[in-house]
C-alpha positions in Angstrom: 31.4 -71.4 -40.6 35.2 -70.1 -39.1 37.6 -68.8 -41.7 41.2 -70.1 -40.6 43.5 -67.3 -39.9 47.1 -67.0 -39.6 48.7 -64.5 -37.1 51.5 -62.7 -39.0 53.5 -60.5 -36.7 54.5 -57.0 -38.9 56.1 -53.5 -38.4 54.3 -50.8 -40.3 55.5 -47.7 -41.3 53.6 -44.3 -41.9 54.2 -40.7 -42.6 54.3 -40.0 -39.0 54.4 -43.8 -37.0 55.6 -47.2 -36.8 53.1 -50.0 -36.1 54.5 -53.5 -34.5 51.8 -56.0 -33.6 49.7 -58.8 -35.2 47.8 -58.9 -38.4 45.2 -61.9 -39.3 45.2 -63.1 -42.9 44.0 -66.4 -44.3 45.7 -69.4 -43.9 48.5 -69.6 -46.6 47.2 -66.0 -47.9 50.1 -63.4 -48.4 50.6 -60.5 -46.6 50.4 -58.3 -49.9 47.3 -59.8 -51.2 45.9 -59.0 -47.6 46.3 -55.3 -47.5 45.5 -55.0 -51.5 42.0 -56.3 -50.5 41.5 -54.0 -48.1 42.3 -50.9 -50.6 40.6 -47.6 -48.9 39.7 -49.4 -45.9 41.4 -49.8 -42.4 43.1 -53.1 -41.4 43.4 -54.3 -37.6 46.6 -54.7 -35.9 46.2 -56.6 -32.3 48.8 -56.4 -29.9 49.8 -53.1 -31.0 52.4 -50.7 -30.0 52.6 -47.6 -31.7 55.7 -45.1 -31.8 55.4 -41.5 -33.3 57.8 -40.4 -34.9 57.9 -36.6 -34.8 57.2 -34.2 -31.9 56.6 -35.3 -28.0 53.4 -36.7 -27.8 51.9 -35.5 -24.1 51.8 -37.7 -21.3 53.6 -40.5 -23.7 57.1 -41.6 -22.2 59.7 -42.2 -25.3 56.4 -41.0 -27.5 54.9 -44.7 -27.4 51.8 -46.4 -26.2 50.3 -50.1 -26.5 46.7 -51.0 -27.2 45.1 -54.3 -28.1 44.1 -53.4 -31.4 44.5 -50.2 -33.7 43.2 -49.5 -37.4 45.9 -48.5 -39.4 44.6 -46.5 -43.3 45.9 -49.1 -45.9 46.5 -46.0 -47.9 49.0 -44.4 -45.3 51.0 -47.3 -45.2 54.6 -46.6 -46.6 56.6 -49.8 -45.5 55.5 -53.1 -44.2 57.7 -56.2 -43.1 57.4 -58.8 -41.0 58.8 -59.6 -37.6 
């Protein structure tokens, strides 16, 4: 059995990063309900690039660096819009 998913492109905001890439909810799900479910959990961002946002992180040009997926704490999470 496949679950449908939608791709939802978002911008996350920590305490100490901002998050652009994809998140996967369900088909006509919201975005709100999505990260309530996941309460004390992680939730996958694909595509990611992540930017710090205090201090120069080493060997990181404009403190920024892209991966295919990251986990981001639901319980970090400050802001969240989409793209």
């Amino acid at each position: 059995m496949k679950i449908e998913k939608q791709h939802v492109r978002v911008k996350i905001r920590t305490e100490n990063s901002v998050v652009m890439g994809t998140v996967h909810t369900l088909v006509d799900g919201r975005l709100s309900d999505y990260i309530t479910s996941h309460k004390n959990k992680f939730i996958p961002v694909t595509d990611a690039e992540v930017r710090y946002l205090e201090g120069k992180k080493e060997g990181l040009e404009d403190n920024k660096v892209r991966r295919q997926v990251v986990f981001v704490n639901v319980e970090k999470i400050e802001m969240i819009e989409y793209l």
